[in-house]
C-alpha positions as CSV (number, residue, x, y, z in Angstrom):
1,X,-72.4,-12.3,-39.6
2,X,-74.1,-12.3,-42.9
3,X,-72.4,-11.3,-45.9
4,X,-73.9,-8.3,-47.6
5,X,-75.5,-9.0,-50.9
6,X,-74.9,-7.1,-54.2
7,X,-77.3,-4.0,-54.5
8,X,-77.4,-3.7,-50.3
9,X,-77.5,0.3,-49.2
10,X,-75.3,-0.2,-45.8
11,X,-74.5,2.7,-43.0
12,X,-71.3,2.5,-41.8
13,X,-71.4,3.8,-38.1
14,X,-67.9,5.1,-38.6
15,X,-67.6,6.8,-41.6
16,X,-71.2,8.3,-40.9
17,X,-71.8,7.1,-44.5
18,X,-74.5,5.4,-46.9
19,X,-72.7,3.0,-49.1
20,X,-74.0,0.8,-52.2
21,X,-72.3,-2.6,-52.1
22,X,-71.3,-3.8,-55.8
23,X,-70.0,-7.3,-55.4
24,X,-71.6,-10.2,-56.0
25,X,-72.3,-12.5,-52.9
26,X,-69.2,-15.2,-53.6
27,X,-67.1,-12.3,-53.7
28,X,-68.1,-10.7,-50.5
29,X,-68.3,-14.4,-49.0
30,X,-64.5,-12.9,-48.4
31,X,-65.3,-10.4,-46.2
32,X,-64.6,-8.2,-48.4
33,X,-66.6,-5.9,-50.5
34,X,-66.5,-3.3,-53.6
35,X,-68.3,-0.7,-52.7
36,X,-68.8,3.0,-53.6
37,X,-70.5,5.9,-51.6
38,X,-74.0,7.2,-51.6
39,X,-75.3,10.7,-52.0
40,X,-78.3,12.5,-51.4
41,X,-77.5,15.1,-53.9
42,X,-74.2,15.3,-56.2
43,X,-73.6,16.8,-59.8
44,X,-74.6,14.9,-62.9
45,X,-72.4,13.1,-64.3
46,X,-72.0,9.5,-66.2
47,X,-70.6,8.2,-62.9
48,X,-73.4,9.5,-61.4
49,X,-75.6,7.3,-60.8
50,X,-79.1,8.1,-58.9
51,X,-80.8,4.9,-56.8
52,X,-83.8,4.7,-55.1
53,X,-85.2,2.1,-52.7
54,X,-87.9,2.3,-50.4
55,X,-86.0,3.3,-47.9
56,X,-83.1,5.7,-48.9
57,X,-82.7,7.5,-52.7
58,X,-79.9,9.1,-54.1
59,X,-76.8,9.0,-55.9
60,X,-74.1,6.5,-56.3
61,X,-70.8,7.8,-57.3
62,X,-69.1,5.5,-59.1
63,X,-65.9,7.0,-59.5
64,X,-65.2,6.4,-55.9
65,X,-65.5,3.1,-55.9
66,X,-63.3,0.6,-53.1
67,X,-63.1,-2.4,-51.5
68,X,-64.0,-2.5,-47.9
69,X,-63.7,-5.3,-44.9
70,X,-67.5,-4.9,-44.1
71,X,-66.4,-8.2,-41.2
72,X,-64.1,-5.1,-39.4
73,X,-66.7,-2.4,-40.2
74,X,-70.2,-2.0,-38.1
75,X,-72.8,-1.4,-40.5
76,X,-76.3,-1.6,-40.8
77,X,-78.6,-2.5,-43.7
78,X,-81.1,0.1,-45.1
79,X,-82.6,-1.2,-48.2
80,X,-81.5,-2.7,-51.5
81,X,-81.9,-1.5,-54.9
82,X,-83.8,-3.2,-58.2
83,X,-81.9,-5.8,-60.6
84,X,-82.9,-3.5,-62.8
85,X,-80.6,-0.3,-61.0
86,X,-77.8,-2.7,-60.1
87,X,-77.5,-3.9,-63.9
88,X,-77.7,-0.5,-64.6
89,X,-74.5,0.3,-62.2
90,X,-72.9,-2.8,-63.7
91,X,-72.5,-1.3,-66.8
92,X,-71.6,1.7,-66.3
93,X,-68.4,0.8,-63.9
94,X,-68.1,-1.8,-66.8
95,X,-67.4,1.2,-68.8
96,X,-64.6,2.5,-66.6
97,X,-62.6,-0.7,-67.5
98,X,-63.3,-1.5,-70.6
99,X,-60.2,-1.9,-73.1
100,X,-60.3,0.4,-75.9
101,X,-57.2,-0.6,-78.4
102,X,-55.7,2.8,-79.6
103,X,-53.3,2.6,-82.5
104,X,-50.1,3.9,-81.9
C-alpha cells in the first residue's frame, strides 16, 4: 500500500469520514498517521481551518487532531490540498504546542 502523503483528503469507509492527513511522508512511512477530521460546515474558530481542493472543500478542525493506523483502515484518496493551505495548518497546530514560559 502506499503511504498517504501530508496534505492527502482520505475517506475512511468506516468511520464514514473525510480526514486531512498532517504528517509528513517519513512519518507516516510507519503506518501511522496524524490526522484530524474534515467538515463541510463547522463554527469559526482559530482551529478552524477551511480547505479546499478540487475535489472536496471544507473545514479542518484542528482541535481534533489523532493518530490513526491508515495500514488497518480502508480508505480512499480524494484530493490534496496546496503547500500553501498545509503550511497554513502547520502553523496553526504549531500554535497549540508552542511553550509559552509563565512566571510564577
Amino acid at each position: 500500500m502506499i503511504c498517504a502523503q501530508q496534505g492527502d483528503i482520505l475517506w475512511l469507509e468506516q468511520e464514514e469520514q473525510y480526514i486531512l492527513v498532517l504528517s509528513r511522508e517519513f512519518f507516516n512511512q510507519s503506518g501511522m498517521s496524524v490526522v484530524c477530521p474534515l467538515r463541510d460546515n463547522a463554527k469559526p474558530d482559530a482551529l478552524h481551518i477551511g480547505i479546499f481542493s478540487d475535489a472536496y472543500n471544507g473545514t479542518a478542525l484542528l482541535e481534533h487532531l489523532r493518530s490513526l493506523d491508515l495500514q488497518a483502515r480502508h480508505y480512499r484518496k480524494i484530493s490534496s490540498i496546496s503547500y500553501e493551505q498545509v503550511q497554513d495548518i502547520s502553523d496553526a497546530v504549531q500554535g497549540i504546542f508552542d511553550y509559552y514560559p509563565y512566571s510564577i
